[in-house]
N, C-alpha and C positions, 0 to 999 in steps of 0.2 A: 830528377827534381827533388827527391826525398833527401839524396844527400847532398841536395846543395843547399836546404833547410837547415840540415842537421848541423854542418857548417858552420849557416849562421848564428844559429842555437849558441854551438859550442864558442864562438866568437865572442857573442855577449856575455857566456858564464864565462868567459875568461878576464872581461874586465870589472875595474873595480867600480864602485857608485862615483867616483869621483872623473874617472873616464867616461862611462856610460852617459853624465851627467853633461859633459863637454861634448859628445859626441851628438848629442841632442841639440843642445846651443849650436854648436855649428850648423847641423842642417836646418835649424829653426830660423837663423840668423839672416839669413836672406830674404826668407817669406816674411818677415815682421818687419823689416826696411820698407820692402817694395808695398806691403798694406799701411803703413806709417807715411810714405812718401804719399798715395793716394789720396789718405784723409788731406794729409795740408795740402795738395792740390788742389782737393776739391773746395778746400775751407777759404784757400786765396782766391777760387777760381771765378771771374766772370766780377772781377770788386766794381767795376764800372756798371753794373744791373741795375736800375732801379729797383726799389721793391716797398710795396703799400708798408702802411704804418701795422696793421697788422702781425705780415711776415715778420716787419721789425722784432716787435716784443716780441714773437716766439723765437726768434734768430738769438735776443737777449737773454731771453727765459724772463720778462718784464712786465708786467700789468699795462694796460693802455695808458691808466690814468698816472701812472712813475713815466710815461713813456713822452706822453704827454707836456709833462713839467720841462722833460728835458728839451724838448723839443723847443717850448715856448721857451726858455731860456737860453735858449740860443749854442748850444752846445753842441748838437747836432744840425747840420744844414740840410734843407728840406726844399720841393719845390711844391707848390700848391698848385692843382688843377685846375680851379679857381684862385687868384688871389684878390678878390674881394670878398670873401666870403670866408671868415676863419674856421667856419663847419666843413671847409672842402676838402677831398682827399687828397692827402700827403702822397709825395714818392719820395724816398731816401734812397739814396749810394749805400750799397754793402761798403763800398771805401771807408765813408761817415762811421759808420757804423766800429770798422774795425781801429780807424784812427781815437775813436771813443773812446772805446776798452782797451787801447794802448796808455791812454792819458788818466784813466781811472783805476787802473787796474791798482789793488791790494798789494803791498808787499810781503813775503812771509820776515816770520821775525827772524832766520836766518841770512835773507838778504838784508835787512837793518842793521844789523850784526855787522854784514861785512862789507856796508858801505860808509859803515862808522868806524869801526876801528882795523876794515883793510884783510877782516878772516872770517871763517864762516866760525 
């Protein structure tokens, strides 16, 4: 066991930071997909949920009352649990939600850039 450490030892004093460096990417490279694959699984997963107006604004990172506006303006689609009653509680689609932030989303000023003249 000792020298099959020393081995290794000597393995890695043999390469240089530019190998050692690639060598780490490589066996990293897998586990960062498969935990990367996970999150968006999880972030697409279940878009047909209802979920209270609440979860919403924390799903958003959004104040009830910005959450609110949006909602009353028709931006988001909502069912009411009562709908005679505009006090009553909301369910929203994670779907709504995500189709939102697709149609609001910021663009950086490098995609401006290069949906204006074609380059980053």
């Amino acid at each position: 066991m000792t020298n099959e450490i020393s081995q290794k030892k000597a393995i890695l004093l043999d390469l240089t930071d530019k190998e050692l460096a690639q060598a780490v990417a490589d066996n990293l490279k897998p586990l960062f997909k498969k935990q990367i694959r996970e999150v968006i699984d999880e972030f697409y997963q279940d878009q047909e949920e209802p979920i209270s107006m609440e979860r919403a604004c924390d799903w958003l990172g959004i104040g009830r009352t910005t959450f609110s506006k949006i909602i009353n303006n028709g931006e988001i689609p909502f069912k009411s649990l009562n709908p005679d009653s505009p006090t009553a509680k909301k369910i929203i689609l994670k779907r709504d939600l995500i189709d939102w932030i697709e149609k609001n989303k910021t663009k950086s000023i490098a995609q401006i850039k290069k949906d204006y003249n074609g380059k980053a």
